[in-house]
N, C-alpha and C positions, 0 to 999 in steps of 0.2 A: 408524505406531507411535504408540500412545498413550502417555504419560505420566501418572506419576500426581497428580504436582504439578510447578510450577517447580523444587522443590528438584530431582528426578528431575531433569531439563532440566540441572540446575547440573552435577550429580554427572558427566553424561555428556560435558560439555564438559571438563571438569574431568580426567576420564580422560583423554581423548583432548589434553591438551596445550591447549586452547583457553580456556580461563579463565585466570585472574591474580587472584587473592586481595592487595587492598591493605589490607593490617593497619594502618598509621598512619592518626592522625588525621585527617579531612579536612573540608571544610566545603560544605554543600550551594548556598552561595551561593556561583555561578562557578567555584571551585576544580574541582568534579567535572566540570565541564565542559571545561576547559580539558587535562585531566590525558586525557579520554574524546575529546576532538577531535582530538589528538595522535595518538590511538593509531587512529581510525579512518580518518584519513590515513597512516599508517604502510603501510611495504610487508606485504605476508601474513602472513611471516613475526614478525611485531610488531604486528600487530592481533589479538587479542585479545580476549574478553570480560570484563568487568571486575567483581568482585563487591566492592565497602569494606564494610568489616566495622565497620569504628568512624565514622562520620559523627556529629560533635560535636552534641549536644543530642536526638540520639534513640537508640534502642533494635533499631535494626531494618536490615539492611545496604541496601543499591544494588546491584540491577545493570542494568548498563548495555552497549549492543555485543554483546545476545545474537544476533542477527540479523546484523549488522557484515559477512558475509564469507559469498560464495556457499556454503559448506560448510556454516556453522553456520543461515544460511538455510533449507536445504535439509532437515540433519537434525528443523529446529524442526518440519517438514510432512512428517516420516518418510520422506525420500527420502535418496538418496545424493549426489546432484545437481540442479539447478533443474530441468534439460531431463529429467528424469524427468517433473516436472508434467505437461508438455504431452505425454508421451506417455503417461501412465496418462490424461487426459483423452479422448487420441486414441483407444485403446483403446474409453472409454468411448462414445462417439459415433461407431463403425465397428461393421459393416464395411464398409459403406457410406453413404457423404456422401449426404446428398438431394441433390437435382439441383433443385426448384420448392420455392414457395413452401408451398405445400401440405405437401410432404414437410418441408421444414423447420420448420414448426410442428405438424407430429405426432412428429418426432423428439425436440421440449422436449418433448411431451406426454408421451412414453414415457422420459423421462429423468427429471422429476418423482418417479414413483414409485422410483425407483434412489436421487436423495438422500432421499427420505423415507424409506426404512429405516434412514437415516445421521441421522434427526432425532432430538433430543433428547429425555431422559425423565426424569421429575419424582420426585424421592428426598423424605424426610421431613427426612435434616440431611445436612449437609455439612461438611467441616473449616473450610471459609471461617467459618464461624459459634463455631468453638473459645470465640472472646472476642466481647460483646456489651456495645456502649453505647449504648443510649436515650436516657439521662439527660442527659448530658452529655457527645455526640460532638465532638470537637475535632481539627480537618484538621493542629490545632499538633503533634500527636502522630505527625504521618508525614513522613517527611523529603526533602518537595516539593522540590525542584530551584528555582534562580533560575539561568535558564541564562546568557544575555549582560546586559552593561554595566545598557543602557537595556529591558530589559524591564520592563513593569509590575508585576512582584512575583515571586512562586510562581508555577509553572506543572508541573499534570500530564501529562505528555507520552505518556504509554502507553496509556489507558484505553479499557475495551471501555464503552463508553455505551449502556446498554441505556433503549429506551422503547418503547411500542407504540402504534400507531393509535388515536387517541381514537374514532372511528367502526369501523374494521374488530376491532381487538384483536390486528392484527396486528404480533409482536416486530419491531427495529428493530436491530442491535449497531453504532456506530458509533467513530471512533476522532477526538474531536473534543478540541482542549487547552480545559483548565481552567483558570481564573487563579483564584490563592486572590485572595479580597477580606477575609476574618478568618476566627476558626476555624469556621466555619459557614457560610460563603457561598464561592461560586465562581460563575465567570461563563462561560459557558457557549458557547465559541465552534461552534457549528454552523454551518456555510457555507448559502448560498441552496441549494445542490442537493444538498444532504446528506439523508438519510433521516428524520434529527430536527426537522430543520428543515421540512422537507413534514409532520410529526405535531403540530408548533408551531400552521401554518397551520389544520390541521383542527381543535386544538384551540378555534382562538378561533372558527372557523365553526361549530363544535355549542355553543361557551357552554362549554368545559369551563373548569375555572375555575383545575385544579392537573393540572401532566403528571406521572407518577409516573415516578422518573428513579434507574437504580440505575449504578455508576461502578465497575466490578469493574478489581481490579488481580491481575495474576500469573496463578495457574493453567496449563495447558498449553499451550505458545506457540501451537502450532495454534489457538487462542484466542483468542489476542492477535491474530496476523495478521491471522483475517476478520476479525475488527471494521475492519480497514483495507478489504479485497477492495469491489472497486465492483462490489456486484451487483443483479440488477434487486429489484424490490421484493417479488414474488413468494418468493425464495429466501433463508433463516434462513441469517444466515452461523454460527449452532453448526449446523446440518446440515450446510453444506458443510463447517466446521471436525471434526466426528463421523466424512464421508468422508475425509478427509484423515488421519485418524487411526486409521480402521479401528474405532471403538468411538464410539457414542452418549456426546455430552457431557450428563453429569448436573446437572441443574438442581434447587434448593433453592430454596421459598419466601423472598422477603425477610421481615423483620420488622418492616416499621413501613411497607411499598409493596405494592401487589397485582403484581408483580413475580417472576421467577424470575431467578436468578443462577448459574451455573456451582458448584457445591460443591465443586470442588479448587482454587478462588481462594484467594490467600494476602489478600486486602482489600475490602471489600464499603463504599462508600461510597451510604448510602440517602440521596433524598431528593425534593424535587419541583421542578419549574419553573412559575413564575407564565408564562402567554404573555401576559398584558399588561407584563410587567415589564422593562425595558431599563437598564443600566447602562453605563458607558464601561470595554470591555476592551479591554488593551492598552497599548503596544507591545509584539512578541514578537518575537525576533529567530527568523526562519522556513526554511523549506526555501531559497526562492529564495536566501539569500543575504544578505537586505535584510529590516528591520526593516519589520513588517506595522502600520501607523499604529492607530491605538486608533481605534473604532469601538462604537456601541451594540447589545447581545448580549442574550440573556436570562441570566437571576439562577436559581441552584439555590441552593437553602436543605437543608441535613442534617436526617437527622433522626435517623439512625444510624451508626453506623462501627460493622463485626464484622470478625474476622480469626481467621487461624489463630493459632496458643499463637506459634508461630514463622516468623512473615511475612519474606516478602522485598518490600523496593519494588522494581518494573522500572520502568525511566523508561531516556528516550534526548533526545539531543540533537538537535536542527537547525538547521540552517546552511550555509555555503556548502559546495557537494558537491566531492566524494564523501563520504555521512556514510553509518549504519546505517540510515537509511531508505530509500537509495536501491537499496537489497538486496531490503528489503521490496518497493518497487515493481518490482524483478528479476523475483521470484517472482509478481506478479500477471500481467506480460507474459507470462512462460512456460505460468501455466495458462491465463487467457485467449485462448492465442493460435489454439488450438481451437475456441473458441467462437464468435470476430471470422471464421473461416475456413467457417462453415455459409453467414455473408450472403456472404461476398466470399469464393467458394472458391479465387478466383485469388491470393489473398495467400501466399507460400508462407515469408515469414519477417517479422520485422518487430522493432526495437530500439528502445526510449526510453533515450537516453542519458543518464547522470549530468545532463552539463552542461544539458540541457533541462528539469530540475528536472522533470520528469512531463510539465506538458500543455505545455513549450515546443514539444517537437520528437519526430515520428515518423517515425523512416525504414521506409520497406516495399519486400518484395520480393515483386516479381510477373512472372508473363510475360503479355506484350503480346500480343491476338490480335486485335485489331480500331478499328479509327478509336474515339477517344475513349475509349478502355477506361481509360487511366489515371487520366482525370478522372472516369470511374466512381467507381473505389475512390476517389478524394481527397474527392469528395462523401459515397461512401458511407459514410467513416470519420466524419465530420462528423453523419452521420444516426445513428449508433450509440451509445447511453447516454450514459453519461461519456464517453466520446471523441469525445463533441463541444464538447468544451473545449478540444481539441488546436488549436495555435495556427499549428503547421509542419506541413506533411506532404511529405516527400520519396519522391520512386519512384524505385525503380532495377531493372536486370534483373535477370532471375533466376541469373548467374551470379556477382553481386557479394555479397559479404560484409558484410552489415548490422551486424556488430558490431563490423567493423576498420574504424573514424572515418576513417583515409587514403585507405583504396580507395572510401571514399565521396566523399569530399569530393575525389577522383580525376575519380571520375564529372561528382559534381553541379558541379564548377568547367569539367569540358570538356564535359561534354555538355548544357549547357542555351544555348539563345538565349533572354536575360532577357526579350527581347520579345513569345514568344511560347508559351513554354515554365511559364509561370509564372498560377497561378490567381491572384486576391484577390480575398478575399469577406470578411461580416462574421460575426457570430452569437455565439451564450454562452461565455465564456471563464471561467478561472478567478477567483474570490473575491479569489484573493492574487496576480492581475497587476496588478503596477502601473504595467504602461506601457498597458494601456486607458485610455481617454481618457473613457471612463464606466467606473461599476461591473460589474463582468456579465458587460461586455459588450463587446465589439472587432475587429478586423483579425485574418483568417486569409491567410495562405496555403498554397499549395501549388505542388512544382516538381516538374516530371516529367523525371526526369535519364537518362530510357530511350533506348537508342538509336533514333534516329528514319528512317520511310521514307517509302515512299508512303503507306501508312496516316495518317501525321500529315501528309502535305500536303508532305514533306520532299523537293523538286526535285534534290538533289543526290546522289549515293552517298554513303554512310556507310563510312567507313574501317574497316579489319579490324583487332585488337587483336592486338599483338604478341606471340606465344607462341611457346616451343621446342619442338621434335617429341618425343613422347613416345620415340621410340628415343633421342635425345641425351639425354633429362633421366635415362633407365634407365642408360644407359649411365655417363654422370656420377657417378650415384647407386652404382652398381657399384663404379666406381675410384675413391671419395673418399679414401677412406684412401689410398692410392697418391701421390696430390698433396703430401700433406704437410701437408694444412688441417687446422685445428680443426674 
């Protein structure tokens, strides 16, 4: 389902019971924050979307927690549900799984043209453009968030970051925070393995001298999303966000960048990045939990601010989980998890939990068919794009429930011998681990929590797991009323 703007997105929630319109005053330093954390810790029934209508010294509402909550997730990506993802994925890449390597790289080949007809197409104007400042564009005019205590200032927390390959020319949408530094400067945190940051690099290798860098706020969440989605470098996250939507996302010349922007943006923030240029951004209080130390970044410089007559800002929060981003990376496991299953066809479920902040902790399920196969997939997760940041990898069989944390931690607490049963290895970690002992870069492991036999070396019988006969559980299930139970 495409939308036609965010307001659409508002409207929808908003019928459906999922929004909370806060008419009093509020203040965009801390206040929203605190009032937005509450509520996306809140049980279902009191989480929420939040739109303020009045935030003191601007003109233009917040919202925030449009993501918040598997349902409002889900509708954002025109589904009914996340686990729809991965099977309109599945769909797409059936009816049959290749089996070699061969056939798996002719299957991206023939999938290719499937999202290129979902690729975007270039309009003359767009509503993002309604209001236009050149002159005198000022970040002081939109009402940037200061999320926790000791953050370094402003910070825009939403944004699709668009740049392109200073050598190829190929678009970039990334989803990186901004620190205001005045009303014309922001600092630009792109991580080592981020997509903008690989165009920074190339920049300074070809001599280019200024990266053209445009900062779209709103538009159709489908929108918003991919700019998060970790896809390889080859695939425009508006294409895959176009598929998701059923409708090609329409793009508009910027006005002062050689640049295209989405036209149903409610915010277009133009401008450029010096890649010789480095400033101290930071602190930010982050996903993990724990304030991200200040560090030297690159400097975007404005050159314009356009918007719709009647913008909305989306901005969200982060922090110790469960927050609205951890929804957001719900939605990525589910569609990806099709994709991770073409190299490792034996992976048959697999869960990143709140608590594991993203690349702490992967649980996978798989079935076991042969000596070492476990540590197969625990390597081969490690070989795989971004997921080789993943810092944990847990395996479990294929009858266990990846996303009930008990019957894992059932598992992983009685079926492992730590001695033997456990990988450590090193390699790239994430930007924002701070228990790496260098930057980059750290300690992996991986535990393999399967039941074990001769295949792993295992001299003993393995014990049978305790289960009632499916006639007593029928039967039970027949007479419960009868008992008197609730």
């Amino acid at each position: 389902m495409a939308y036609k703007d965010l307001a659409a997105f508002v409207r929808r929630l908003e019928k459906a019971g999922e929004l909370v319109r806060v008419k009093v005053p509020v203040s965009a330093e801390l206040e929203i924050t605190e009032i937005a954390d509450r509520v996306m810790k809140a049980p279902s029934e009191r989480n929420k979307a939040l739109l303020f209508e009045q935030v003191r010294g601007y003109d233009m509402p917040v919202l925030i927690n449009m993501f918040g909550s598997p349902r409002r997730m889900a509708w954002a990506l025109g589904v009914e549900n996340l686990e729809e993802l991965r099977e309109r994925v599945a769909r797409l890449i059936k009816p049959q799984l290749p089996q070699g390597w061969s056939e798996k790289f002719r299957l991206a080949a023939e999938l290719l043209p499937t999202l290129r007809a979902a690729g975007p197409k270039r309009v003359s104007k767009g509503a993002c453009q309604e209001v236009v400042n050149t002159q005198d564009p000022s970040l002081d005019t939109l009402p940037i968030l200061k999320c926790w205590p000791k953050d370094g200032g402003r910070y825009i927390t939403l944004p699709q970051v668009i740049t392109r390959d200073p050598r190829t020319g190929r678009r970039n949408v990334g989803m990186y925070r901004l620190q205001v530094y005045d009303a014309q400067t922001l600092g630009m945190h792109w991580q080592i393995h981020k997509g903008g940051a690989e165009h920074e690099r190339v920049a300074r290798e070809v001599g280019a001298e200024r990266i053209p860098v445009a900062v779209v706020l709103g538009g159709d969440p489908a929108q918003i999303w991919a700019a998060s989605a970790p896809l390889p470098p080859d695939i425009d996250e508006y294409m895959l966000a176009g598929w998701l939507r059923g409708k090609p996302v329409e793009l508009v010349p910027c006005v002062t960048q050689p640049l295209e922007v989405p036209a149903d943006a409610d915010i277009v923030i133009e401008g450029y990045v010096d890649p010789q240029e480095r400033r101290l951004e930071g602190p930010f209080g982050d996903h993990t939990g724990y304030y991200t130390p200040p560090d030297l970044y690159p400097v975007m410089h404005v050159t314009a601010i356009t918007h719709r007559r009647r913008p909305i800002y989306p901005a969200t929060v982060v922090g110790r989980p469960p927050m609205e981003d951890y929804w957001m990376g719900k939605a990525t496991e589910r569609l990806f998890l099709p994709l991770l299953q073409l190299f490792l066809p034996e992976v048959l479920d697999m869960n990143m939990p709140a608590e594991g902040v993203f690349h702490n902790l992967l649980i996978v399920k798989m079935r076991k068919r042969y000596p070492g196969h476990v540590r197969k997939v625990i390597h081969g997760i490690w070989g795989l794009g971004l997921m080789s940041l993943t810092k944990g990898v847990v395996v479990v069989d294929d009858w266990v429930d990846v996303h009930n944390l008990s019957e894992v931690a059932w598992q992983v607490l009685g079926n492992v011998d730590w001695a033997r049963d456990v990988v450590i290895s090193e390699g790239p970690v994430d930007a924002l681990d701070h228990a790496a002992y260098r930057p980059n870069f750290g300690g992996k492991i991986g535990v393999d929590a399967t039941a074990k036999d001769e295949r792993d070396g295992y001299p003993r019988t393995w014990p049978e797991r305790i289960e009632m006969s499916e006639e007593i559980k029928a039967l039970v299930d027949q007479r419960w009323k009868e008992y008197g139970l609730p």
